[in-house]
C-alpha positions as CSV (number, residue, x, y, z in Angstrom):
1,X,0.0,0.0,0.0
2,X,1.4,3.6,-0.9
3,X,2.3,5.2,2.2
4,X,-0.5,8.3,2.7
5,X,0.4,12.0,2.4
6,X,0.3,13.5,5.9
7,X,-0.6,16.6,6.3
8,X,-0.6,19.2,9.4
9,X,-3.6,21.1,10.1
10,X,-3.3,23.5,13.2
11,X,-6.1,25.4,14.3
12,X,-4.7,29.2,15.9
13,X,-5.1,29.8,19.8
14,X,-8.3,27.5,22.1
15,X,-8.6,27.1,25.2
16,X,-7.7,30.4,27.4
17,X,-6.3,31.8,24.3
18,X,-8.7,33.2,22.6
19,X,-7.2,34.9,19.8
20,X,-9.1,37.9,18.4
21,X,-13.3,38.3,19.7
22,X,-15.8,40.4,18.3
23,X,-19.2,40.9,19.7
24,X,-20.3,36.6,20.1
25,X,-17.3,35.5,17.4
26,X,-14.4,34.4,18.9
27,X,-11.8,33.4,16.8
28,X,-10.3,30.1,18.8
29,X,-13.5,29.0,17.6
30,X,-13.8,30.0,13.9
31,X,-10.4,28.4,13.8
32,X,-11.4,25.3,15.1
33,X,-14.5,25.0,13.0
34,X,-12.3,26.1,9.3
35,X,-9.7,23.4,10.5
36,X,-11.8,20.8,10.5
37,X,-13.8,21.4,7.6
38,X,-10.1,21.3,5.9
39,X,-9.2,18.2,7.5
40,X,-12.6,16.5,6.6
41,X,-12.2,17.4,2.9
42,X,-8.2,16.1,3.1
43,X,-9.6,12.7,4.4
44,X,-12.2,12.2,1.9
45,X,-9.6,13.0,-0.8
46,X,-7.4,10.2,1.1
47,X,-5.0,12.3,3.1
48,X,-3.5,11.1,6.5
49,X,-4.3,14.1,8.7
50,X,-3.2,15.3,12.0
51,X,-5.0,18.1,13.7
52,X,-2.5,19.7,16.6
53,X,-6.0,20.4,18.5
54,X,-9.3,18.8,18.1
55,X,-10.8,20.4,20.6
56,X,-11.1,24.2,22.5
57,X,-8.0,23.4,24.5
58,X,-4.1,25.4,24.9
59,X,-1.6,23.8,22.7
60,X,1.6,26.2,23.0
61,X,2.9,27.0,20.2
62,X,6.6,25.0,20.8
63,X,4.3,21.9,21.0
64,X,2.6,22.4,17.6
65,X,5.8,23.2,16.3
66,X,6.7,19.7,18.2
67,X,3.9,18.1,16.8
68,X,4.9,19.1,13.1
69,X,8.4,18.2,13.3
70,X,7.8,14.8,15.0
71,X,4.9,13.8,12.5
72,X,6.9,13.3,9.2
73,X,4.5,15.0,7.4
74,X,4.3,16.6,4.2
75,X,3.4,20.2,5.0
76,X,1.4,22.0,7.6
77,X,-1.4,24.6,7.7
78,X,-2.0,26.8,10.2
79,X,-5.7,28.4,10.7
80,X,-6.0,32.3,11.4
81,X,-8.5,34.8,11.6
82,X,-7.4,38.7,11.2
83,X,-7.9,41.7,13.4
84,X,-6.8,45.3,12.9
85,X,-7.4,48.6,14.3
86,X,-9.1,49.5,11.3
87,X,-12.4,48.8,10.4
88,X,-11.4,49.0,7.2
89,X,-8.9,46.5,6.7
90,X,-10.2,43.5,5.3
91,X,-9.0,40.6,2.8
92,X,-7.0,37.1,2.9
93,X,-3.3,36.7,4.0
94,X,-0.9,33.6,3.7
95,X,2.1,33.8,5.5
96,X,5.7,31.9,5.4
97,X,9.0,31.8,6.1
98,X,11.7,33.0,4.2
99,X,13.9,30.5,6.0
100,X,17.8,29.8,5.7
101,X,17.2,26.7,3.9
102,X,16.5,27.6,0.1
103,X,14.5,24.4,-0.4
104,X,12.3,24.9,2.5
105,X,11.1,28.6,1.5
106,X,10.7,27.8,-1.6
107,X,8.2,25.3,-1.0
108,X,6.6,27.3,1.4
109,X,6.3,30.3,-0.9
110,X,5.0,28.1,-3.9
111,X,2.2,26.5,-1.1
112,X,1.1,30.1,-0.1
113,X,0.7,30.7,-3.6
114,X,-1.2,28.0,-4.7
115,X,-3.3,28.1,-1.5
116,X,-4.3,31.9,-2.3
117,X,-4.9,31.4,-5.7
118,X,-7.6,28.5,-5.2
119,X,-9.2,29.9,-2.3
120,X,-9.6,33.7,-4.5
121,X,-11.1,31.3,-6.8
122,X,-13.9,30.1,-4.9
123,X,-14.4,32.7,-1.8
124,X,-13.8,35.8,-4.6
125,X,-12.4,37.6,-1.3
126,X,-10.0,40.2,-1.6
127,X,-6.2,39.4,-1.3
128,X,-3.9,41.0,0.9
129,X,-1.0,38.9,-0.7
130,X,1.4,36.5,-0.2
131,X,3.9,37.9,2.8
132,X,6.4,36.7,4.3
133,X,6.2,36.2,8.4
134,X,8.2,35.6,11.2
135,X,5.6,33.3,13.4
136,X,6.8,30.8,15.3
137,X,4.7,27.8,14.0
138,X,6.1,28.6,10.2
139,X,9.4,29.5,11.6
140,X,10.4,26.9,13.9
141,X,8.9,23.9,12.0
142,X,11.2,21.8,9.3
143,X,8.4,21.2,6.8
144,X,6.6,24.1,4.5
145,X,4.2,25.6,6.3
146,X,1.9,28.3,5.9
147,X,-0.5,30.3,8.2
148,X,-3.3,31.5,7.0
149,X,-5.4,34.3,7.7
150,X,-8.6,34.1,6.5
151,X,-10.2,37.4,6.6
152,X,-11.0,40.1,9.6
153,X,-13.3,39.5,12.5
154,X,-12.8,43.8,12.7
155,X,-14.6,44.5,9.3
156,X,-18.5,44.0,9.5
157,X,-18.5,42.9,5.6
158,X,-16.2,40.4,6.3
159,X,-17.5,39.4,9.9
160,X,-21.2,38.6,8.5
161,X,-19.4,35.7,5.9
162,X,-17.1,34.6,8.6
163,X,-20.3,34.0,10.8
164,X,-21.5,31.4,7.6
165,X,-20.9,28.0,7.8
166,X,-20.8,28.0,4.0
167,X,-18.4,30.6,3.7
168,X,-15.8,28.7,6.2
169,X,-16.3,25.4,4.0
170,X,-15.7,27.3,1.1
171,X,-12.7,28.8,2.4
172,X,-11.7,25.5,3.5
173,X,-12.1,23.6,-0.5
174,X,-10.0,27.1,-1.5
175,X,-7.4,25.8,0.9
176,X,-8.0,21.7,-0.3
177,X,-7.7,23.0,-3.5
178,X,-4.5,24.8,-2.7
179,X,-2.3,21.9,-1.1
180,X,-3.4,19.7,-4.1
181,X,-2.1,22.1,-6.6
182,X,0.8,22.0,-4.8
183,X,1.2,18.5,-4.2
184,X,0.4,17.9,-7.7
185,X,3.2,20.0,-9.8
186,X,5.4,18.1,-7.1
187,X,6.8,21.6,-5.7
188,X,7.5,20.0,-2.8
C-alpha cells in the first residue's frame, strides 16, 4: 500500500487563548471549526491528517511546532483569523517563512501561492498577498508551512461571511484546493 500523504492542520489559539473576539465571534472558535472542515475534505480525498488540537483546549505553540516536526508530514497549515485597528482592513493573508534553507522557503512560498490562488477562486475575497512572516509555527517547524489568515473578524462585511458556515467550508475547499495544486506540480 502507498504510504498516505500526511498533512498538518493547526487550528490558531483554544482554550484560554482566545485569539481575536468580536461581539459573540471568537476566533479560537472560527479556527477550530475552518480546520476541521479542511481536514474533513483532506480525508475524503485520502489524506492522513493530524489536527495539533481537536478540541477548544491550549496547545503552546513549541508543542505544535513539536507536533509538526515529530509527525513526518508533508506540510502543515496553520488556521487564522485577522484583526486590525481598522475597520477598514479587510481581505486574505498567507504567510511563510523566508527560511535559511533555500529548499524549505521555496516550498513554502510556492504552497502560499497556490493556496491563495484557489481559495480567491472560490471565496472571490479580496487578497492581501502573499507575505512573508516571522511566526513561530512557520518558523520553527522543518516542513513548508503556511498560516493562513482568513479574513478580519474587525470588518462588518467580512465578519457577516465569517459568521456562515458556507463561507468557512468554502474557504476551506479554496485551501484543499490549494495543497493539491501544490502537491500535484510536485513543488514540494
Amino acid at each position: 500500500e502507498v504510504a498516505k500523504t500526511k498533512i498538518i492542520v493547526d487550528p490558531g489559539h483554544g482554550g484560554d487563548d482566545f485569539g481575536t473576539k468580536v461581539g459573540t465571534v471568537i476566533e479560537k472558535i472560527v479556527n477550530l471549526k475552518t480546520s476541521e472542515y479542511v481536514a474533513a475534505l483532506l480525508k475524503k480525498n485520502g489524506y492522513d491528517v493530524q489536527m495539533t488540537r481537536k478540541k477548544d483546549v491550549y496547545v503552546s505553540l513549541a508543542d505544535r511546532v513539536e507536533i509538526a516536526n515529530r509527525s513526518k508530514a508533508s506540510l502543515m497549515v496553520s488556521i487564522h483569523f485577522n484583526a486590525a485597528q481598522s475597520k477598514d482592513a479587510e481581505g486574505l493573508e498567507i504567510f511563510y517563512y523566508k527560511d535559511p534553507v533555500q529548499q524549505r522557503k521555496t516550498s513554502s512560498k510556492n504552497l502560499a501561492d497556490a493556496v491563495m490562488k484557489k481559495v480567491l477562486d472560490i471565496t472571490k475575497a479580496r487578497s492581501r498577498g502573499v507575505k512573508s512572516g516571522n511566526f513561530c509555527v512557520i518558523r520553527d517547524t522543518t516542513i513548508p508551512a503556511i498560516l493562513v489568515e482568513g479574513g478580519f473578524l474587525t470588518n462588518e462585511r467580512e465578519l457577516e461571511k465569517i459568521r456562515q458556515d458556507q463561507y468557512l467550508k468554502s474557504l476551506a475547499q479554496g485551501i484543499v484546493d490549494g495543497i493539491e495544486a501544490y502537491l500535484k506540480v510536485g513543488l514540494k
